[in-house]
C-alpha angles and dihedrals in degrees: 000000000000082000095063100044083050093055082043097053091048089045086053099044093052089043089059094042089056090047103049082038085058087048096050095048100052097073097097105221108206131186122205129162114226159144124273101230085173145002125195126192128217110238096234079054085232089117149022143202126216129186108204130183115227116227097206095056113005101235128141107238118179115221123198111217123190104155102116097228095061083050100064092040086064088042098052093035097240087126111035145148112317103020118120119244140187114221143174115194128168113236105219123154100000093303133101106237104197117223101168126024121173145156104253092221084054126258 
């Protein structure tokens, strides 16, 4: 008895860790270099949001920042409209979580 709980508790636990593994891996991180056509700042100033325009396709993708680095590079305009930045951002729930947001020439 106590043989077979125990080969149902392993067969459980490896079931769980395949399963959160599964969860973990479906947010789709993307990188992309591009130019910021508009920023647009919380007004709590906890989060931003920045429209870039991707230089591969051309497309306009809106991207959520909340790191607060990023943040007071927007504040104090040493990252504004027109630079080009390098960016990685997760894509969950139909929104673009940025993870990483620099300029491409380095600040």
């Amino acid at each position: 008895m106590k043989k077979l709980l125990s080969i149902f508790i392993v067969m459980a636990l490896v079931a769980f860790s395949s399963l959160s593994v599964a969860r973990t891996a479906s947010a789709e991180e993307i990188k992309m270099i591009g130019t910021i056509s508009k920023i647009e700042l919380a007004a709590d100033g906890k989060s931003a949001v920045a429209t870039l325009k991707d230089n591969k396709t051309e497309q306009d993708v809106v991207i959520t920042i909340t790191d607060d680095l990023t943040l007071e590079k927007f504040k104090d305009h040493r990252i504004v409209e027109g630079d080009e930045i390098r960016t990685k951002y997760d894509s969950e729930a139909g929104k673009n979580i940025s993870k990483m947001f620099k300029k491409t020439a380095g600040c």
